[in-house]
C-alpha positions in Angstrom: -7.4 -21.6 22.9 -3.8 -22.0 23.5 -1.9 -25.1 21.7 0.8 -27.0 22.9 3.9 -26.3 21.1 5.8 -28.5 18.3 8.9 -28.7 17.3 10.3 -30.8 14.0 13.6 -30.5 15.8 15.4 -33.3 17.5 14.5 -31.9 20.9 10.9 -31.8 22.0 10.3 -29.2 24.6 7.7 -29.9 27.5 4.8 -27.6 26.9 3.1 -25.6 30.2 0.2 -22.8 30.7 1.8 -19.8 31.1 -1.4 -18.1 32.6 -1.6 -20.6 35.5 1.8 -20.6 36.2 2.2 -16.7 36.4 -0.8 -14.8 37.0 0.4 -11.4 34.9 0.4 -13.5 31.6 -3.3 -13.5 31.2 -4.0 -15.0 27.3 -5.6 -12.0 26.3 -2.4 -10.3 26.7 -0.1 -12.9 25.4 -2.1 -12.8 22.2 -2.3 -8.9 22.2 1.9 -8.6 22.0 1.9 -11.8 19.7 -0.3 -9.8 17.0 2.0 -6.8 17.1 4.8 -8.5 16.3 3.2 -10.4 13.8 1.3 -7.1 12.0 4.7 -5.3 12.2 6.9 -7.8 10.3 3.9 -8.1 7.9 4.3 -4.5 6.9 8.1 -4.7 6.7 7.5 -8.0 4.1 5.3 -5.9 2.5 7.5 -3.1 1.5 10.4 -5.8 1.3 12.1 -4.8 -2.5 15.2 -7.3 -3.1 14.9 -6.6 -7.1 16.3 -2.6 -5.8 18.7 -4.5 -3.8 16.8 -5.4 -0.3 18.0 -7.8 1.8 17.4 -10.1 4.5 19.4 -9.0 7.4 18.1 -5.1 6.2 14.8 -6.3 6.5 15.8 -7.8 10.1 16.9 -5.0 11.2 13.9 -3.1 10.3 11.9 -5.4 11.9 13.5 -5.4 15.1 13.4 -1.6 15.4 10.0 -1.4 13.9 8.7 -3.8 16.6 10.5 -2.0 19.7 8.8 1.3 18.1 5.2 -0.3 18.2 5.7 -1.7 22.1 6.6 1.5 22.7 3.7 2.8 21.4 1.2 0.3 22.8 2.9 1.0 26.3 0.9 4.1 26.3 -2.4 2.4 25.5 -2.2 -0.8 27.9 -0.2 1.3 30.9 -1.6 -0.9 33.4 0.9 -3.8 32.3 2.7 -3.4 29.3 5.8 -1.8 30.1 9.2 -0.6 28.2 12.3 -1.3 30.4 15.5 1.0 30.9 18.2 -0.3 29.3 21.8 0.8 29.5 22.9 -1.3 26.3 21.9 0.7 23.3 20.3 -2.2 21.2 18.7 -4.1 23.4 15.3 -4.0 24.3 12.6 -5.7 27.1 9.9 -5.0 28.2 7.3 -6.5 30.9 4.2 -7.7 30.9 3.3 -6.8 34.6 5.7 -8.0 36.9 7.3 -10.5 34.0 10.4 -9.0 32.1 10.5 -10.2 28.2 12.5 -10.0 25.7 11.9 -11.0 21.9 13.9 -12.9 19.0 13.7 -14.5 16.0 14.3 -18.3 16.1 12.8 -21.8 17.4 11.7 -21.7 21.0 14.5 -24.4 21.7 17.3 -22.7 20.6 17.3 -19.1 21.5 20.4 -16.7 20.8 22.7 -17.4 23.3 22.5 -13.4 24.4 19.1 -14.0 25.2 19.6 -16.7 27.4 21.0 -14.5 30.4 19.1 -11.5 32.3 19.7 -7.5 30.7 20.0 -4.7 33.1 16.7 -3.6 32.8 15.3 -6.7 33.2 17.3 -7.1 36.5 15.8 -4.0 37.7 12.4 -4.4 36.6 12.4 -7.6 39.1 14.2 -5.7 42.5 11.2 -2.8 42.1 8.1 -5.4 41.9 10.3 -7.5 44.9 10.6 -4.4 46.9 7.4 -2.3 46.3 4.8 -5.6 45.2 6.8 -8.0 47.0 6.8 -10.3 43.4 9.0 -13.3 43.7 12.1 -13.2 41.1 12.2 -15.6 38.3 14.6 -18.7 38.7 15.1 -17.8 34.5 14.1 -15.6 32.0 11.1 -15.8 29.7 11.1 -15.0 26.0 9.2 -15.0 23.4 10.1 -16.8 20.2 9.4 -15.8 16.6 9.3 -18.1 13.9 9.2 -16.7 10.4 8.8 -18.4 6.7 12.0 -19.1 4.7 10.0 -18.2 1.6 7.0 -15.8 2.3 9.4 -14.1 5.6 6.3 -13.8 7.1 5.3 -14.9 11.0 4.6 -18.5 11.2 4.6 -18.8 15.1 4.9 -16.7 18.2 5.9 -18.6 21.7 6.3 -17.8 25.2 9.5 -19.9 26.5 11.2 -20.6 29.7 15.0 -20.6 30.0 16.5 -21.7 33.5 19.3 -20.0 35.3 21.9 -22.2 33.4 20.5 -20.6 29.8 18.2 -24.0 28.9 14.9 -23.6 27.1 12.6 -25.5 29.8 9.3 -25.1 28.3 7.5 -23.3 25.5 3.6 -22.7 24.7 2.3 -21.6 21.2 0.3 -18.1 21.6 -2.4 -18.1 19.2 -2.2 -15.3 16.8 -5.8 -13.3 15.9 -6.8 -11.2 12.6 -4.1 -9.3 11.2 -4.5 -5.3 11.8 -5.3 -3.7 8.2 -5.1 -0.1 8.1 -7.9 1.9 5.8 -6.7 4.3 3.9 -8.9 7.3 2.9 -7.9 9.7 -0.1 -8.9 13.5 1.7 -9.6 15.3 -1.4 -9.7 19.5 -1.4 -13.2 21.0 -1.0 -14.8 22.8 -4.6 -13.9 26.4 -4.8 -17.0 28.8 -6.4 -15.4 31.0 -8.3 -17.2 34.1 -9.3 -18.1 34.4 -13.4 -14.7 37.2 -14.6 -16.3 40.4 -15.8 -15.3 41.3 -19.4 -14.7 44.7 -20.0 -16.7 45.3 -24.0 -13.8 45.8 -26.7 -13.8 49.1 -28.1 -14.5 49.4 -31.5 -12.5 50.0 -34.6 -13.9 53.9 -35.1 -13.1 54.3 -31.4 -10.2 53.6 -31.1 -8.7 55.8 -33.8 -10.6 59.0 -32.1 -8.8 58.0 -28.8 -5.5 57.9 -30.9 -6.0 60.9 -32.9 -6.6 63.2 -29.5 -3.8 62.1 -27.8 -1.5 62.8 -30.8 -3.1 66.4 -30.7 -2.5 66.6 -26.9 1.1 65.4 -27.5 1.6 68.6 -29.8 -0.3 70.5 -27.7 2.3 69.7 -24.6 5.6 70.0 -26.8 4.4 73.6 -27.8 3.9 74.5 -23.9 7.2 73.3 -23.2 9.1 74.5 -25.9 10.3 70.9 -27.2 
């Protein structure tokens, strides 16, 4: 179940369903993005060094490109709604969850980044081509979604779904709940058993043997060098 948001900030935002209100944010796929984000900054805490000299803002940037990587990926699983966005901005990112552009950051749901508070190109777009083609109303705002991390572990403590108005004010904000993090198994493959066959050993050649071979090659030697005139 979905809980209300709360903030230990001075300014309390109003809390609001964001399934009811638009019918493409269904909880099941709230929760599915949520998790994503949440497993991918897990792995990048994970492998986090700063005793080789690791820091936070590398780490942020990891995260951020590691998280635009997995939507990507996930695109091609849920095709039916989640969505990457054109964008003509190198660095940015969105994507949409149906009709519903997004964008993601890393901070408290009442005080986003004040670059997130206005509409990208892509997102733009996304919302003339469900206007035009699904005949989708355009959003008065934006929405984002909010990460908040741990000063001390780093690690996802929240994930929120916020509404910003056309003036770039946080409006509203509901807590997505977050499932089981995603563990990956790791088998070790190891190489099939070769069947060699037993070597054969040739039998040494004994003692007496040996100085027979030796003594008629030394006869054939003479033999040649008096036939050749050496």
């Amino acid at each position: 179940m979905f809980m209300a948001y709360e903030t230990e900030s001075e300014v309390q935002l109003p809390t609001f369903e964001p399934w009811i209100k638009y019918s493409s944010l269904t909880q099941e796929r709230l929760s599915i993005v949520a998790n994503i984000i949440r497993d991918v900054r897990h792995e990048a805490v994970l492998q986090h060094e700063p005793a080789r000299g690791d820091t936070n803002w590398g780490m942020g940037c990891r995260v951020y490109e590691r998280t635009c990587f997995a939507l990507q990926g996930y695109a091609s699983k849920y095709p039916d709604w989640l969505i990457i966005l054109p964008e003509t901005k190198g660095l940015q990112f969105s994507f949409a969850i149906g009709s519903l552009p997004f964008r993601f950051y890393r901070g408290a749901p009442n005080d986003p980044p004040d670059r997130y508070r206005i509409s990208t190109y892509g997102e733009l777009h996304h919302q003339q081509m469900c206007l035009e083609i699904e005949g989708f109303r355009p959003l008065d705002g934006v929405l984002r979604i909010a990460v908040e991390t741990s000063t001390g572990t780093l690690e996802v403590t929240a994930v929120s779904v916020v509404e910003v108005d056309d003036a770039g004010n946080p409006l509203a904000a509901c807590a997505i709940p977050l499932g089981q993090r995603q563990t990956r198994n790791i088998t070790v493959i190891q190489a099939k058993a070769v069947e060699l066959a037993p070597p054969q050993l040739e039998p040494l050649a004994k003692i007496e043997e040996v100085g027979e071979v030796e003594t008629n090659a030394a006869t054939e030697d003479e033999d040649t060098k008096a036939d050749t005139g050496s």
